[in-house]
C-alpha positions in Angstrom: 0.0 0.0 0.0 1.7 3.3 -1.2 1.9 5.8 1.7 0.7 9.8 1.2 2.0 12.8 3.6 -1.6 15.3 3.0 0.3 19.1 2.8 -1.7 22.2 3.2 -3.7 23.2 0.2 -4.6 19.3 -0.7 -7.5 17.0 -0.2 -8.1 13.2 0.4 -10.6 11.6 -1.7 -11.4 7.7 -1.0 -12.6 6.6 -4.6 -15.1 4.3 -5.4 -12.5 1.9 -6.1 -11.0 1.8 -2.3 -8.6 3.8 -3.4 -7.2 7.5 -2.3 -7.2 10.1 -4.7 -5.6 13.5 -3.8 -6.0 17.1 -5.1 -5.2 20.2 -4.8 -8.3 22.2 -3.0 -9.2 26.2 -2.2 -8.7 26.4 1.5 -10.7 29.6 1.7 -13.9 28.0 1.8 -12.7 25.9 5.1 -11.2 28.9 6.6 -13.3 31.4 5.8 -16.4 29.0 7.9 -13.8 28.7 10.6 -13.1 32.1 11.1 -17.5 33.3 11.3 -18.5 34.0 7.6 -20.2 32.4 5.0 -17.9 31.9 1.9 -19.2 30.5 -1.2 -17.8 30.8 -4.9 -19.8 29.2 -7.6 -22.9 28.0 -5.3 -26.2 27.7 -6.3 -28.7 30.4 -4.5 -30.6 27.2 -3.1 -26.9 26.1 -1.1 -26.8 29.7 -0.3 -29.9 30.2 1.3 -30.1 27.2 3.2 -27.0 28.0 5.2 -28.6 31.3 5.8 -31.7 29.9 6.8 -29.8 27.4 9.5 -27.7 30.0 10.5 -30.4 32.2 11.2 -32.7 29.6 11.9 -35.7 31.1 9.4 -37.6 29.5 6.9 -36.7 30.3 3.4 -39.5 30.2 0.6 -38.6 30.9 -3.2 -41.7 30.8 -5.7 -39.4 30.0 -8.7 -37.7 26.8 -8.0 -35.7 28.2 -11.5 -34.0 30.7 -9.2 -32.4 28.4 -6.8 -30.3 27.0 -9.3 -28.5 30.4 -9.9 -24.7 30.4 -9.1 -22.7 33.1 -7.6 -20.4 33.8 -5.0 -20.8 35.4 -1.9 -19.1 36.0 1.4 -20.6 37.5 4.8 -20.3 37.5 8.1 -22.1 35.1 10.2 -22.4 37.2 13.4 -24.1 40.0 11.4 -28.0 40.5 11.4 -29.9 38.9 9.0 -31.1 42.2 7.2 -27.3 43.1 7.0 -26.6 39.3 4.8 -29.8 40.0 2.4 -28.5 43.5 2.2 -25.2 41.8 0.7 -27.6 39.5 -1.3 -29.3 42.0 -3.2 -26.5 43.8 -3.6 -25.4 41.3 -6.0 -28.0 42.2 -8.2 -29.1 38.6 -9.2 -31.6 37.8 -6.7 -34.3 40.4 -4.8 -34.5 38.9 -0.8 -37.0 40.4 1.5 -37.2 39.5 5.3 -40.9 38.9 6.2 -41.6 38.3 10.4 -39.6 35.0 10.6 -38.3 34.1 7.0 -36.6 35.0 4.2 -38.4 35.4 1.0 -37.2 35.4 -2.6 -38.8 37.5 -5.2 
């Protein structure tokens, strides 16, 4: 069995096969969650909005399924209200998010 040291900046992959496969990987996304923010580069809206939705425990309702399959990136910090983070997303331009009592609603 061939041995593999794992350096920063790589990932582990066990294969279908049984085997290991490794790669190199974007750290940022791991140490971006680490350090309190949401960090996402080419997510869908649908990925997006469900962390926001656990984070901020609220429901999240989108009338256009079509919507959720949008991808973008966006970063924000966790700590911060919830009307700051759908500030940030509709900032973006791509997707119009309205707070509404205890969920977050896509237009």
């Amino acid at each position: 069995m061939a041995k593999t040291v794992l350096t920063p900046g790589k990932l582990a992959k066990l294969n279908a096969d049984g085997h290991f496969s490794v790669n190199d990987v974007d750290t940022e996304q791991y140490t971006q969650w680490r350090d309190g923010y949401f960090y996402f580069d080419n997510a869908t809206a649908h990925d997006i909005l469900l962390a926001i939705g656990r984070n901020y425990n609220v429901c999240v309702v989108c009338p256009h399924p079509e919507t959720l399959y949008m991808r973008m990136r966006f970063i924000a910090d966790r700590n911060e209200p919830l009307a700051n983070v759908v500030q940030r997303l509709n900032e973006l331009g791509d997707l119009k998010v309205v707070i509404n009592e205890n969920r977050i609603e896509v237009r």
